[in-house]
C-alpha positions as CSV (number, residue, x, y, z in Angstrom):
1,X,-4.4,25.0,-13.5
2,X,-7.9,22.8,-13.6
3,X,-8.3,19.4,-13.2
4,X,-11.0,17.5,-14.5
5,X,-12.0,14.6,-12.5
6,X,-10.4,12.1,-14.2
7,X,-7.5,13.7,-14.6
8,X,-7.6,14.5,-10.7
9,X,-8.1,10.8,-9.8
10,X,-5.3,9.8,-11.9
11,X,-2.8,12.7,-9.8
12,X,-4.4,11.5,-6.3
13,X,-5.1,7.8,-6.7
14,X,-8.8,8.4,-5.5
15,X,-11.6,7.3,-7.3
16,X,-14.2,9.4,-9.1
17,X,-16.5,8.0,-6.4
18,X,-14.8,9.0,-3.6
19,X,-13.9,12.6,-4.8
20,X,-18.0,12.9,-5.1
21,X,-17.8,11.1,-1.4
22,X,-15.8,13.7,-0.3
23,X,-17.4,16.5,-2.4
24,X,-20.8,15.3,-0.5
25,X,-19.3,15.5,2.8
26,X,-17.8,18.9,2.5
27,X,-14.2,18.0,2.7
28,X,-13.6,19.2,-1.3
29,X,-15.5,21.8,-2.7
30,X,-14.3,21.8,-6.3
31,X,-15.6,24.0,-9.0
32,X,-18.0,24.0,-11.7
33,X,-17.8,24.7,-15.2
34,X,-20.6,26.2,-17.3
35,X,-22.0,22.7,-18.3
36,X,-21.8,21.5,-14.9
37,X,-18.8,19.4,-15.0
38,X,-16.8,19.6,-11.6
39,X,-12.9,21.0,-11.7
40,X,-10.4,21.4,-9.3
41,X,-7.9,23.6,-9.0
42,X,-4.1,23.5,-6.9
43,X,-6.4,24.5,-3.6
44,X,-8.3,20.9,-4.1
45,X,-5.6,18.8,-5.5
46,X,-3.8,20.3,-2.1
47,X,-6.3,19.0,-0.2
48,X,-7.0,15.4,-1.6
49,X,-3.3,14.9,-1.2
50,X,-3.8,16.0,2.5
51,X,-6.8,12.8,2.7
52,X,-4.5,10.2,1.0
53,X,-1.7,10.8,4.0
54,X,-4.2,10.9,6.7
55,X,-6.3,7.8,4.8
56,X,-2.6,6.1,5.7
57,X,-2.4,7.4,8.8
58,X,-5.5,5.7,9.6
59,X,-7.4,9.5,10.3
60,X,-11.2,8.6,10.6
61,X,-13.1,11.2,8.5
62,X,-14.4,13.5,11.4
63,X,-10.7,13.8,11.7
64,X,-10.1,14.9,8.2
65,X,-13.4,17.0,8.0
66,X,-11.5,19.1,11.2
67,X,-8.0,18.9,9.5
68,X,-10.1,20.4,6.4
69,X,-10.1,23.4,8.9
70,X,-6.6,24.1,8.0
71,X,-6.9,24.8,4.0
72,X,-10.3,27.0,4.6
73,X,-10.2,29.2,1.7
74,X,-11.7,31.8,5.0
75,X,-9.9,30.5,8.1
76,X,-12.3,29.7,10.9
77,X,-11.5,30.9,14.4
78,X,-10.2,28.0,16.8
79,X,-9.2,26.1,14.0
80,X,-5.5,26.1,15.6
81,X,-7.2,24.3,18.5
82,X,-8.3,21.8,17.0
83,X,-6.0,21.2,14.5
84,X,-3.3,20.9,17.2
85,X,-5.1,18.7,19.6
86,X,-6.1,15.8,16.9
87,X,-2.8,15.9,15.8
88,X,-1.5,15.4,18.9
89,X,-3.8,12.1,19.4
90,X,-2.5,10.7,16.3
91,X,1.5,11.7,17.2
92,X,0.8,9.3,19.7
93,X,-1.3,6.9,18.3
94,X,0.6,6.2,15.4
95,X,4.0,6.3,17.4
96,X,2.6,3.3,19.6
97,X,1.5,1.6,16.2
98,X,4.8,2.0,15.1
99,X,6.4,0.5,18.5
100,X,4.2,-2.3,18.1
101,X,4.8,-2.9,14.5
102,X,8.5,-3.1,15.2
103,X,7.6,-5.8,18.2
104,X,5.6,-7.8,15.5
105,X,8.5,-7.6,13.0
106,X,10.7,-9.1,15.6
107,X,8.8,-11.8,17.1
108,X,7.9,-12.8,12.7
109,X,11.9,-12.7,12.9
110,X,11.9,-15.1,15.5
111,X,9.4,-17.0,14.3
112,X,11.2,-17.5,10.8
113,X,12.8,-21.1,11.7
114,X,9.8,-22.6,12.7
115,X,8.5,-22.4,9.3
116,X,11.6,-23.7,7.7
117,X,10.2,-26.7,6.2
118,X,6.4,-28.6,6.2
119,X,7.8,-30.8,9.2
120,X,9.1,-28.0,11.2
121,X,6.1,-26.3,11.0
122,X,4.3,-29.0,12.1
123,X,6.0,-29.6,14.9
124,X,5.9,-25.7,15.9
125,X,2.4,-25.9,15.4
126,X,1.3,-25.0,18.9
127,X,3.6,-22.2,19.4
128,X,2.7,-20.6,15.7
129,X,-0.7,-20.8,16.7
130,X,0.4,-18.9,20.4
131,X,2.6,-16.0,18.6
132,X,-0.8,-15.2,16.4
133,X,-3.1,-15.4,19.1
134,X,-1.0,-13.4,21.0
135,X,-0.3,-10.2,18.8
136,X,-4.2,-11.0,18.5
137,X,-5.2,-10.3,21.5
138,X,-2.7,-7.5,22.1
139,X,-4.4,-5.9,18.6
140,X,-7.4,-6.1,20.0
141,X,-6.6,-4.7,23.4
142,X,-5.0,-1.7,22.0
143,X,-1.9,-2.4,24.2
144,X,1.5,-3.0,24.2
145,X,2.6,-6.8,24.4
146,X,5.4,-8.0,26.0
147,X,8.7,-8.4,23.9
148,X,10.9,-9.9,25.7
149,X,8.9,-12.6,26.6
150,X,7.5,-13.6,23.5
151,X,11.0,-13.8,21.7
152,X,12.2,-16.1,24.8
153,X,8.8,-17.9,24.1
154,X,9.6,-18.4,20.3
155,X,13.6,-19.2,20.8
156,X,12.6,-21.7,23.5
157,X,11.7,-24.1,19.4
């Protein structure tokens, strides 16, 4: 089948700017019909499916330009290589963005009856502001914070 590019941003959820982005940068390379107009086929729908899960999984776009490697219509030699090693990096990238998601889920558990009512709040002020600045700073640090200690932190209301 052929896909205009309407009817291609409507089955991938990317705009017609981006798929001329991407087009630009060499990560599509769809077709062109006798008046000009750009198509794309199963090969580039594959493909822009492939972007929106690494988009999520927070791939930058050298990443995806190299992922690419893997739907070359004419595989390129040590494309395995690097396919393998970058996603190895985000394996474990997004596995420790997953732990840490799961500590910030708990500690916003925790932090649930402090925000109960407008005087609770209040009162919790300090501590609300302590439980932001630190998955802040832990954000920011790339790093793991401490669990345990912030939900004995937040319990101690």
């Amino acid at each position: 089948m052929r896909w205009t590019i309407k009817q291609t941003t409507k089955i991938t959820g990317l705009s017609a700017d981006t798929l001329r982005y991407y087009e630009k940068e060499g990560i599509v390379s769809p077709k062109r019909h006798e008046n000009g107009y750009r198509y794309y086929d199963e090969h580039d729908i594959m493909i822009l499916k492939n972007i929106v899960v690494m988009k999520y999984a927070h791939f930058t776009l050298a990443e995806m330009k190299s992922m690419e490697d893997i739907y070359a219509r004419e595989p390129k030699t040590g494309c395995n290589e690097i396919v393998k090693r970058i996603l190895n990096v985000k394996i474990t990238e997004l596995n420790q963005a997953i732990l840490n998601y799961q500590k910030i889920v708990t500690l916003m558990e925790a932090m649930l009856p402090m925000v109960e009512s407008v005087e609770t709040c209040q009162s919790n002020e300090e501590r609300i502001d302590e439980f932001i600045d630190q998955i802040y700073n832990d954000i920011q640090s790339g790093g793991q914070f401490s669990l345990n200690t912030s939900i004995i932190k937040m319990k101690e209301v």
